[in-house]
VOPAGU-2260 file (C-alpha; in pm, 1 decimal, decimal comma):
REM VOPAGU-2260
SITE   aa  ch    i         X         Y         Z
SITE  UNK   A    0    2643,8      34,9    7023,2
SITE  UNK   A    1    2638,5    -332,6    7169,5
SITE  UNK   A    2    2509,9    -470,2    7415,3
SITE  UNK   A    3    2681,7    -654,9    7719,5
SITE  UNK   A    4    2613,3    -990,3    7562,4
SITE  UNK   A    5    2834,4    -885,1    7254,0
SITE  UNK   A    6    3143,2    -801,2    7512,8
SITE  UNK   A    7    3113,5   -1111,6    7601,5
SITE  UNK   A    8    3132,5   -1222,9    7236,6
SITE  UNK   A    9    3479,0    -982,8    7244,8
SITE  UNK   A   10    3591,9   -1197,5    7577,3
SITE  UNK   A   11    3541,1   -1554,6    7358,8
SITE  UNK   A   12    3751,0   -1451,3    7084,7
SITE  UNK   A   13    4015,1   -1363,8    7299,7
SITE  UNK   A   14    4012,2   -1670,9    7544,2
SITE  UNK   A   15    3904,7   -1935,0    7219,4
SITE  UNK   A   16    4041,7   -1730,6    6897,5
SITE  UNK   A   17    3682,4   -1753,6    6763,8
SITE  UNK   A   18    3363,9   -1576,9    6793,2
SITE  UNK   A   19    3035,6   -1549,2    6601,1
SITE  UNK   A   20    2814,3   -1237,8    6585,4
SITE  UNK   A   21    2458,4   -1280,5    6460,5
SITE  UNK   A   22    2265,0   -1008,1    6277,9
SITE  UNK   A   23    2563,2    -770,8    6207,7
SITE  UNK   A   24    2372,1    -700,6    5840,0
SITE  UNK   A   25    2033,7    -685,8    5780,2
SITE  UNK   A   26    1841,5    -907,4    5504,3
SITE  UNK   A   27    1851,9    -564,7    5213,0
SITE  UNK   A   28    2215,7    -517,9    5337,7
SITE  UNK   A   29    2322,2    -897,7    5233,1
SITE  UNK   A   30    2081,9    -895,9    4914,4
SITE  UNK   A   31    2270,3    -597,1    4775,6
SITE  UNK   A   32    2586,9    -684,3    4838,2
SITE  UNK   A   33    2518,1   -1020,1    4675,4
SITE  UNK   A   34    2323,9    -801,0    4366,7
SITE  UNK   A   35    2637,7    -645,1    4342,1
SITE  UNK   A   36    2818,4    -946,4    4298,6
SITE  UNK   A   37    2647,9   -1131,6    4056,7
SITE  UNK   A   38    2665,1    -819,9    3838,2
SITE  UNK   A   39    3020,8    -899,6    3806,9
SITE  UNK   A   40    3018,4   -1250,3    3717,2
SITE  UNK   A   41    3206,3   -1346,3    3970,2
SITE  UNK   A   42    2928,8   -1509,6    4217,9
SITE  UNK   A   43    3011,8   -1856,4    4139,9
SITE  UNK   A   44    3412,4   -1795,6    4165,8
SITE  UNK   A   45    3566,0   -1984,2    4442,3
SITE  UNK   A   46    3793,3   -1719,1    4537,4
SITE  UNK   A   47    3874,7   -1349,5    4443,3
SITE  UNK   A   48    4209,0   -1205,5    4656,5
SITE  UNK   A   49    4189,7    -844,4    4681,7
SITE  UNK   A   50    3851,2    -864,0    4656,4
SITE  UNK   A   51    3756,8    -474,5    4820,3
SITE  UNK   A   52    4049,0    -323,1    4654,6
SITE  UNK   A   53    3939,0    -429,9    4342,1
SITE  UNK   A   54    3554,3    -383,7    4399,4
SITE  UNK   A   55    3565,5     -50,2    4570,5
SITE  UNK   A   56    3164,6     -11,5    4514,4
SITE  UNK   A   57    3114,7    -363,1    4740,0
SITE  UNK   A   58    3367,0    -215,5    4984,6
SITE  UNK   A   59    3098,3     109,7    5020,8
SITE  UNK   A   60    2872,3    -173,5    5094,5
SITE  UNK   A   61    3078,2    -359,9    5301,6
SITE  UNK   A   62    3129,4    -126,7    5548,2
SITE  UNK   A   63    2858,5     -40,2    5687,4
SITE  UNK   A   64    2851,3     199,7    6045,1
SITE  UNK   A   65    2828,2    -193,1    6219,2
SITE  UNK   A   66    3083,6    -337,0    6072,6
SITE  UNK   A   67    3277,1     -24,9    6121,4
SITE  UNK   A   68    3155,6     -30,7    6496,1
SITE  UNK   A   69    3212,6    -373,4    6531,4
SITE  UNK   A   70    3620,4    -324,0    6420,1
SITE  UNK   A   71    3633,1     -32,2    6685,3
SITE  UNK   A   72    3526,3    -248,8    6966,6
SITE  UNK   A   73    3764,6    -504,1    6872,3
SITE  UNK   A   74    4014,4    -294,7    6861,5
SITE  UNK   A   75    3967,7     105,6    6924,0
SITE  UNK   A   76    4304,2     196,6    6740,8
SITE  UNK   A   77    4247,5     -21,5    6403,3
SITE  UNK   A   78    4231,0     203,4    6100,8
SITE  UNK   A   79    4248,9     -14,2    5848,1
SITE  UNK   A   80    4163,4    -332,5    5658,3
SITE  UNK   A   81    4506,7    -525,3    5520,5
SITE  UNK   A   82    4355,8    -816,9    5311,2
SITE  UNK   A   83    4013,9    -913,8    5202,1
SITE  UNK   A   84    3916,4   -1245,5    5015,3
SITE  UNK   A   85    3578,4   -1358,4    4875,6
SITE  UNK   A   86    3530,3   -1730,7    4894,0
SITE  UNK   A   87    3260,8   -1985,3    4762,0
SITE  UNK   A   88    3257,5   -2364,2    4698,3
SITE  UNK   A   89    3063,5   -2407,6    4398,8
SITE  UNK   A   90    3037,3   -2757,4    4281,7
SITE  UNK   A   91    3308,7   -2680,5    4008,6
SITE  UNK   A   92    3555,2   -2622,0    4311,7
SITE  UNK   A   93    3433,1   -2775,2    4613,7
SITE  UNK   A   94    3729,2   -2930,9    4781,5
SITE  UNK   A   95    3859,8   -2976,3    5154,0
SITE  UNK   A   96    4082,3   -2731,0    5298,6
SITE  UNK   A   97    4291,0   -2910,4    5514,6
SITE  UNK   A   98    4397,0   -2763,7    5865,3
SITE  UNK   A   99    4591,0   -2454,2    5853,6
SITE  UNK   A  100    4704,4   -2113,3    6035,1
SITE  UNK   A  101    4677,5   -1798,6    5844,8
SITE  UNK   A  102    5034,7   -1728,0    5827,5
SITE  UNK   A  103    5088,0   -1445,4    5564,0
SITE  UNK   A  104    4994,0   -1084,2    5449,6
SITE  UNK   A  105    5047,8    -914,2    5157,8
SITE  UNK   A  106    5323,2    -636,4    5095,5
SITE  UNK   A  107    5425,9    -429,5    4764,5
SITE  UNK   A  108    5769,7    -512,7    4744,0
SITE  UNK   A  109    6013,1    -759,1    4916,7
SITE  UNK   A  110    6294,6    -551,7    5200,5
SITE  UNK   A  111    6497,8    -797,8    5427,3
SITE  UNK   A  112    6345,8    -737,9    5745,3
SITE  UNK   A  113    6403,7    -929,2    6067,1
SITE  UNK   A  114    6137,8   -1158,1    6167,1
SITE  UNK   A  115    5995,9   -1135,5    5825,1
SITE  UNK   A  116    6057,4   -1481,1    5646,1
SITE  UNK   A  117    5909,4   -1686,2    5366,1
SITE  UNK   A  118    5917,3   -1439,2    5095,5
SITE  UNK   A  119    5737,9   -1507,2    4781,6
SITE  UNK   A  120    5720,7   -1233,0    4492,1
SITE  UNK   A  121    5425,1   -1295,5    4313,9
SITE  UNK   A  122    5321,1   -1122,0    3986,5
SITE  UNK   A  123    5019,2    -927,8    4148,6
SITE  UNK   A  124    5134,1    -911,1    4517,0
SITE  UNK   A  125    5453,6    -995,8    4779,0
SITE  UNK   A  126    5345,2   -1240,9    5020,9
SITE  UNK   A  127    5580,4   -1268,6    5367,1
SITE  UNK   A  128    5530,3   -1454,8    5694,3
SITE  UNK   A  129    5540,2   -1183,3    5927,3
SITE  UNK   A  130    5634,3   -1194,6    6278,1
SITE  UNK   A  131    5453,7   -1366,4    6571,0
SITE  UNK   A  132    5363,3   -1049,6    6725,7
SITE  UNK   A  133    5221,5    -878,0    6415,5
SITE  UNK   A  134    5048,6   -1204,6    6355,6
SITE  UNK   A  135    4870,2   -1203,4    6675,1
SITE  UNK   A  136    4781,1    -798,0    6680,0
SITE  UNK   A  137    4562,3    -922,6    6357,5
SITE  UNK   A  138    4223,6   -1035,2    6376,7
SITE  UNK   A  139    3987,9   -1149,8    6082,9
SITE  UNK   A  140    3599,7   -1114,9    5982,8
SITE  UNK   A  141    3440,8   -1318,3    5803,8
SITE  UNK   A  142    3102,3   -1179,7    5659,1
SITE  UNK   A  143    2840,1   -1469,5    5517,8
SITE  UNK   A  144    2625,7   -1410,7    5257,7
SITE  UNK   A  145    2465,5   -1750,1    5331,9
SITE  UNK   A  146    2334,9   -1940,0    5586,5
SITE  UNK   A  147    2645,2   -2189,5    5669,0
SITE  UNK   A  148    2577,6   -2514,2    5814,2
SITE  UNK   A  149    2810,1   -2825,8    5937,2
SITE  UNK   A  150    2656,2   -2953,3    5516,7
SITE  UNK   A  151    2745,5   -2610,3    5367,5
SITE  UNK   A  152    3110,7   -2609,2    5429,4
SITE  UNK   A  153    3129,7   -2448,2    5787,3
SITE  UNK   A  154    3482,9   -2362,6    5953,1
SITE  UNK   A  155    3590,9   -2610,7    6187,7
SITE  UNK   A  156    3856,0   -2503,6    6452,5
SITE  UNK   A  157    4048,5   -2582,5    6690,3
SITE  UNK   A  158    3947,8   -2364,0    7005,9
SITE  UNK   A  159    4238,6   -2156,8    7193,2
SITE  UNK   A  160    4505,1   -2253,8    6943,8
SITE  UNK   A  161    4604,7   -1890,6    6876,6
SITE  UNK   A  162    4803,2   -1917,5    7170,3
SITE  UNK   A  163    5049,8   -2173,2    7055,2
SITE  UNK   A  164    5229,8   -1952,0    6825,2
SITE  UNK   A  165    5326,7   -2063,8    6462,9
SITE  UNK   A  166    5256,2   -2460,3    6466,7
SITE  UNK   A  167    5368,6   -2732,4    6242,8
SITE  UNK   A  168    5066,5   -2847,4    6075,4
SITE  UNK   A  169    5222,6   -3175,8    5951,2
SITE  UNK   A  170    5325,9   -3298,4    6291,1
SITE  UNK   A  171    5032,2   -3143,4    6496,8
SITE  UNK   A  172    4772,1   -3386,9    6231,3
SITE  UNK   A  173    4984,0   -3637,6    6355,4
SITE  UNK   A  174    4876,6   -3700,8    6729,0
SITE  UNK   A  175    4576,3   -3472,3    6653,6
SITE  UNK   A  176    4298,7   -3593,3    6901,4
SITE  UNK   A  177    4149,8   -3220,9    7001,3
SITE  UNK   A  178    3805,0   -3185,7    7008,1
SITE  UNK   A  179    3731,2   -3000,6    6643,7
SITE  UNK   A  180    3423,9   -2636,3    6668,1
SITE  UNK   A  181    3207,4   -2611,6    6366,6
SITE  UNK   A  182    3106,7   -2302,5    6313,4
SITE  UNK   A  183    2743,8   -2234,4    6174,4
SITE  UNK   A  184    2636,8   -1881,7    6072,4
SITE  UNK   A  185    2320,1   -1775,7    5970,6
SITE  UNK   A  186    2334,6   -1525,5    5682,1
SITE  UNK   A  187    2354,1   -1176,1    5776,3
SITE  UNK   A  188    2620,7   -1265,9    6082,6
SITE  UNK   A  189    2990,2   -1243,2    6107,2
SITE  UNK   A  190    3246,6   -1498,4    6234,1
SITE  UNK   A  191    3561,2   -1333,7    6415,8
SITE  UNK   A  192    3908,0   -1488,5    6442,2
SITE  UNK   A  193    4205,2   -1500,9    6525,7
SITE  UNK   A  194    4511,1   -1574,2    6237,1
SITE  UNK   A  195    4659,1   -1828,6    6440,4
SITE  UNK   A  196    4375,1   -2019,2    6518,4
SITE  UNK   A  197    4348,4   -2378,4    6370,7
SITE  UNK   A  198    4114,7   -2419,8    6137,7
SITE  UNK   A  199    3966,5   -2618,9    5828,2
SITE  UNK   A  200    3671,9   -2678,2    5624,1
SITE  UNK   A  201    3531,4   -2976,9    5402,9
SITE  UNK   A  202    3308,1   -2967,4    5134,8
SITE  UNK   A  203    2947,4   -2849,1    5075,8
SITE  UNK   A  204    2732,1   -3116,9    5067,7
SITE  UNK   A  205    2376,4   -2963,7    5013,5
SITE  UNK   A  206    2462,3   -2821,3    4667,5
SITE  UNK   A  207    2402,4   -2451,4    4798,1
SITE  UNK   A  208    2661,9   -2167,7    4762,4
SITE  UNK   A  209    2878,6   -2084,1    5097,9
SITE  UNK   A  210    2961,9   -1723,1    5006,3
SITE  UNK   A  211    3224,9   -1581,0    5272,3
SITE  UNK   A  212    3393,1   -1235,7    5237,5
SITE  UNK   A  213    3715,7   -1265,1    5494,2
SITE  UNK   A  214    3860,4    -942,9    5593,1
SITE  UNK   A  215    4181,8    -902,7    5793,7
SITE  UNK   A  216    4281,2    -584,6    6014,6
SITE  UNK   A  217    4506,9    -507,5    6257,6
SITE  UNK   A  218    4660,4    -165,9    6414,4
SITE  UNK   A  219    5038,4    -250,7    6365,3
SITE  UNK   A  220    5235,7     -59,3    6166,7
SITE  UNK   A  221    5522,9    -257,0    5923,9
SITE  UNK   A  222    5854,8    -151,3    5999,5
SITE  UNK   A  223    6175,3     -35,3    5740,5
SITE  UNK   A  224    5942,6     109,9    5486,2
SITE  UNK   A  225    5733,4    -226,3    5415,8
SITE  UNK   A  226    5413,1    -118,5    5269,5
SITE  UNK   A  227    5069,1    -343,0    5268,9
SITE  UNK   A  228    4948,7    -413,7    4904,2
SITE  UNK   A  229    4564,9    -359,6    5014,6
SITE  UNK   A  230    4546,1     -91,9    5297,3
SITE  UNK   A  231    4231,7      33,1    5307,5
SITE  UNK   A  232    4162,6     359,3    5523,8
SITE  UNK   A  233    3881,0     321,9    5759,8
SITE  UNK   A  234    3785,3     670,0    5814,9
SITE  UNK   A  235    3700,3     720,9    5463,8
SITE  UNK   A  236    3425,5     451,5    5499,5
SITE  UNK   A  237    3343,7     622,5    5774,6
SITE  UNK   A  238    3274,2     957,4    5636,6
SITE  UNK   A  239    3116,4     771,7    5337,9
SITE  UNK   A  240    2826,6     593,6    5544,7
SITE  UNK   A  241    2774,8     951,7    5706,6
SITE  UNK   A  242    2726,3    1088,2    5433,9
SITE  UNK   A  243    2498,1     874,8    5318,1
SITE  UNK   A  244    2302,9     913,6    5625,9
């Protein structure tokens, strides 16, 4: 369980869209999961999408009983993860991202659907804007592997933008004068937010890897038969870390 001073962690990602949890996996916990990694050859990609979904031995690792705790305090009725992404900026692909919303998930196939716009069919996935709402019943956590720094590539947001809705980047860059979080995370923690939070990051510039696996969940169910292209069950991981135990 947590303690009061992680409700009030809850209580800043609602009121700023952002939160950062210390300590959610121990030292052994991050070391395997990076072991694991490397055994794959994919340590020093800058990005793997469906990264759980097709890793299902780093998911068993992934999920441990605090992460899984963690996702029930959040949110009590969330059963499931919908996306998951591993990101690094090696020097072979250490460039800016420029200041963005997370505006998208993933689906099998395409169905007209009100609210739904911006299809794109994609050879491995459908990718749709979904609406507002469903947007904002999402929430995303992103688990570092490495000790992230303002030098190492940190996320820098734009506190309490979630509740502006879907915003034109272009325009908002503009007349941009907001004061601009970065978010350091010592290895081991977790960084919550919310998908329609501002945010941005430029590039490493210590030469050290900034490995970040970004999970999204949410409780909402899609509507006219839509199906998610990564829905992954909680309760088995749940049963798996009790068994283990």
């Amino acid at each position: 369980m947590f303690d009061s001073h992680f409700c009030k962690t809850l209580k800043e990602l609602s009121h700023s869209g952002i939160a950062i949890v210390e300590n959610v996996y121990t030292e052994k916990e991050v070391e395997e999961i990076i072991q694991l990694i490397d055994s794959k050859g994919i340590g020093e990609q800058f990005g793997v999408r469906a990264f759980l979904s097709v890793y299902p031995d780093i998911a068993q690792k992934v999920f441990t009983q605090k992460l899984i705790a963690l996702v029930k305090t959040i949110s009590p009725t969330c059963n499931k993860s919908i996306k998951s992404i591993y990101f690094n900026k090696p020097q072979n692909a250490n460039w800016v991202v420029n200041w963005h919303q997370d505006l998208t998930i993933n689906l099998t196939d395409k169905k007209e659907t009100p609210n739904f716009k911006n299809w794109r069919v994609l050879a491995d996935r459908t990718v749709v804007q979904p609406s507002t709402e469903m947007l904002e019943n999402i929430f995303t956590i992103r688990i570092h592997l490495d000790d992230c720094t303002a030098q190492n590539g940190a996320l820098r947001v734009i506190e309490k933008s979630h509740n502006r809705g879907v915003v034109d980047t272009r325009q908002w860059q503009k007349k941009k004068n907001e004061q601009e979080r970065i978010c350091e995370v010592k290895k081991g923690g977790v960084l919550l937010m919310k998908p329609l939070t501002l945010h941005s990051s430029k590039r490493t510039e210590n030469e050290q890897n900034r490995r970040v696996i970004h999970i999204e969940f949410t409780d909402s169910k899609l509507p006219d038969g839509l199906q998610w292209k990564e829905k992954m069950e909680l309760i088995k991981h749940t049963q798996s870390q009790l068994n283990q135990n």
